[in-house]
N, C-alpha and C positions, 0 to 999 in steps of 0.2 A: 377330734375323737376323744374320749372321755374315756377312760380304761380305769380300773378300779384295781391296784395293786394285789388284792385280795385274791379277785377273780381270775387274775391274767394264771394262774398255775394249773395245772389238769396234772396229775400223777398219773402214769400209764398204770394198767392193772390188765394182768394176764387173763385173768377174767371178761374180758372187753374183746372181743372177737372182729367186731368194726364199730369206727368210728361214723357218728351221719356226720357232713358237713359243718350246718349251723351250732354244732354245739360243740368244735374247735374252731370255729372266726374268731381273730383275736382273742385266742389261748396261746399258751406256752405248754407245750406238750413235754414233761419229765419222763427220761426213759430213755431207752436203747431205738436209737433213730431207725436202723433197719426193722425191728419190728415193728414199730407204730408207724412206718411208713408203709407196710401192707394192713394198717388196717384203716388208710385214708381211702376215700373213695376214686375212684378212674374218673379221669378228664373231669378234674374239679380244682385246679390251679392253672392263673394265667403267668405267672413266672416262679421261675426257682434260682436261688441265690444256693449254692454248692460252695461254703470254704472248707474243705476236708483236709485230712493231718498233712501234711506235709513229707511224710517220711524222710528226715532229713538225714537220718542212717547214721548220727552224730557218735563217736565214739566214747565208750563207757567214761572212758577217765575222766575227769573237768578237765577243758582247756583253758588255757593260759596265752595270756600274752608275752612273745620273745620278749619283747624290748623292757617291759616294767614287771613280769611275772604276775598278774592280776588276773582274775579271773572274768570269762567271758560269760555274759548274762545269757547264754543261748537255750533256745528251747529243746527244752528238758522233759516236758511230761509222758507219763504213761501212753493218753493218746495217740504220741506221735509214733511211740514203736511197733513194729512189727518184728515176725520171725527172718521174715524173705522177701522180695518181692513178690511171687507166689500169693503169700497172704494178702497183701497190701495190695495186690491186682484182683484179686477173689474178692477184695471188702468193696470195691470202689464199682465194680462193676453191678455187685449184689446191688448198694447202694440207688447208680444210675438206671438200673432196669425199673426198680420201682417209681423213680421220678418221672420217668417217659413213661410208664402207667397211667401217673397222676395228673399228667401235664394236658391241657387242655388241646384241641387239635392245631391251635395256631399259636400257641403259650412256646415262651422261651426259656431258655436252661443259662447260668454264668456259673461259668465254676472258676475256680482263681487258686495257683499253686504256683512255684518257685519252679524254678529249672533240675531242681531234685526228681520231681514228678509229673512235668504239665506234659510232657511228651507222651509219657504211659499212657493218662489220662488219655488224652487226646485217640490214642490207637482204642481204649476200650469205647471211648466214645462213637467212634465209625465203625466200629465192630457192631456192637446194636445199632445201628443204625439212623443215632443223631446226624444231624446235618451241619457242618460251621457254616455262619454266616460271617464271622470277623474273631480276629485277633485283639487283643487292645492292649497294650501294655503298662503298666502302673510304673513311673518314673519318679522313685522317691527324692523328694529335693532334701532330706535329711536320715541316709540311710545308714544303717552299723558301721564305725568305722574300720579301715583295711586294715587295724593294728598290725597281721602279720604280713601284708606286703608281698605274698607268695602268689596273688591270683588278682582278676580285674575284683575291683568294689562291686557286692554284689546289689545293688542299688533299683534292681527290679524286679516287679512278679507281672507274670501273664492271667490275662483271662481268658478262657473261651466261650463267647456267645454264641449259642446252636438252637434250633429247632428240632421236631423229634425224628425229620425225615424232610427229603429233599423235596418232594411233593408242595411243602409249605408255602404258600407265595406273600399272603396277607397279614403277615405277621404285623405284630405292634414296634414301629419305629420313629419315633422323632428328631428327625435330620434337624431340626433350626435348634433342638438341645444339644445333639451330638456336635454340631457344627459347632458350637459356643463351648463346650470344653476338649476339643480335639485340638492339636497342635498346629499354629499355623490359620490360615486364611479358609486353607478348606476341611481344616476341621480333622486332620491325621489321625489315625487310631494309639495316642498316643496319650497319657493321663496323664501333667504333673501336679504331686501334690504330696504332701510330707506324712509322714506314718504320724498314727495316734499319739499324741504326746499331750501335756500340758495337762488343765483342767478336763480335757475331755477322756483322756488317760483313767479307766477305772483302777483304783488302789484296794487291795487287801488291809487287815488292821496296824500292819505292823508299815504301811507306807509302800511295800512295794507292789508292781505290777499283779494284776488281778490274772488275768491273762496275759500268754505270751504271744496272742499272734491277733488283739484284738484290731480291728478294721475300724478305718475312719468312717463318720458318719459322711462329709465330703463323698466317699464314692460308692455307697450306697444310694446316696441323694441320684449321683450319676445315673448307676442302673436302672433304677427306678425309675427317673423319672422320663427316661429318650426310650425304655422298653416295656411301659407297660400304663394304664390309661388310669383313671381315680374311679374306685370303686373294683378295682381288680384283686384277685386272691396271689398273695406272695408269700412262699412257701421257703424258708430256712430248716434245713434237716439236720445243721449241726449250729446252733444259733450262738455258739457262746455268751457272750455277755447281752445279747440281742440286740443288736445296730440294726440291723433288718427292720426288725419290728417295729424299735422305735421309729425312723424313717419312715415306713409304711406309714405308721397310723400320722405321722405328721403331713401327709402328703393325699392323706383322705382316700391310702389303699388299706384294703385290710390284709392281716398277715395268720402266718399258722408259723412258729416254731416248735422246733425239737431241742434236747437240750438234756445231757444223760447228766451229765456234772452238777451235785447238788453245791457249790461255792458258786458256779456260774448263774444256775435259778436261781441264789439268795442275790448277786450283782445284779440279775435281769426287774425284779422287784425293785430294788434298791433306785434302779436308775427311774424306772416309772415314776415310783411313789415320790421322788424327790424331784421329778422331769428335772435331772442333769441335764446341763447342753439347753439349756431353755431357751437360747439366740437361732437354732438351728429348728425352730418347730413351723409348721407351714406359711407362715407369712414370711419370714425372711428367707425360706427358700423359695418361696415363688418370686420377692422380690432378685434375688441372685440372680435368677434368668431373664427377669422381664428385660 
């Protein structure tokens, strides 16, 4: 798929009341994800990829490491705060109602959060009336270290993959992909694979971390490719640096991102216009699985 760096950007405008379809396929939608996510069309995505803040509830001061006094790299941004739970249960749900709007009638939802939030989650999720089909847990082989020693290594995040209602029977599943990176012989709901690091790692100018919570293309490639068929519509509502996207279009699905953070659409460009990661584009991940 040939995407023109240029093109990949759509700026929301208050003005724009709905979106048609074809003329966000493979765009990057700028803007406030809950409102340009009411003005996507109903049952017109067959998957949705949900990474939302984390609310990690982290305390104002910088922390520090006992043992060296150093300061810990933790995620810090605006995003991730809230007032209360309250609000952060208000945003996530607003969020989810409009994804099961948009979700096609056999189309699947992944959302992915830390033990901070996937519980909540999960309760707003059966509240409307999603369905889980499976748990899967992401097992990082290289995760923050326990510098202070007070609690286990937090060394995993959950996903939850749901349909919009338990009615759903024929949903899109490929057991011989799941089988092949599930743990074990029969394929466990279990993912290992190490956090974004290295070249694939997007950097700001001064060298560090572009984002703080960017997602491996690895488990994207995952999602995608055991939940959803080539030629289908994948829908990221908070895209950050866009893994999603890019994944998609290398896998010959098409994608729709959101994306309110103008540093993150200048990285989402960036990573196109220069196809970063150019070992991870459709031939070598088709060859991964064969």
């Amino acid at each position: 798929m040939n995407l023109s760096p240029k093109n990949l950007i759509v700026k929301d405008k208050k003005s724009v009341l709905d979106y048609l379809l074809e003329d966000i396929l493979n765009k990057t939608l700028f803007g406030d994800a809950l409102a340009i996510l009411k003005k996507i069309p109903s049952e017109s995505v067959d998957l949705v990829f949900l990474d939302p803040p984390y609310y990690l509830q982290l305390p104002k001061k910088q922390l520090k490491r006992w043992n060296v006094k150093t300061s810990v790299d933790a995620v810090d941004d605006d995003w991730d705060k809230f007032e209360s739970f309250e609000e952060y249960d208000t945003f996530i749900q607003s969020i989810l109602e409009e994804t099961r709007r948009i979700m096609k009638e056999k189309a699947a939802l992944w959302i992915i959060s830390t033990y901070h939030s996937i519980h909540r989650i999960g309760k707003i999720m059966q509240d409307l009336g999603y369905w889980m089909l499976s748990n899967v847990i992401w097992l990082k082989v290289n995760p923050m270290p326990n510098w202070l020693g007070v609690r286990f290594t937090n060394a995993t995040e959950t996903l939850i993959w749901a349909v919009k209602d338990k009615n759903v029977k024929k949903y899109t599943f490929d057991k011989t992909v799941a089988k092949k990176y599930g743990v074990g012989k029969v394929g466990a709901n279990v993912w290992v694979m190490p956090l974004c690091t290295g070249k694939e790692r997007m950097k700001n100018e001064e060298g560090k971390k572009l984002h703080s919570t960017q997602k491996p293309i690895e488990l994207l490639k995952r999602i995608i490719l055991t939940t959803s068929k080539e030629g289908d519509v994948v829908l990221d509502p908070m895209a950050g640096l866009g893994t999603t996207g890019y994944v998609a279009s290398a896998l010959n699905r098409k994608f729709i991102m959101i994306e309110k953070e103008e540093k993150y659409i200048k990285g989402i460009q960036r990573r196109f216009a220069e196809k970063l990661h150019i070992d991870f584009e459709k031939e070598k991940i088709r060859k991964n699985i064969s």
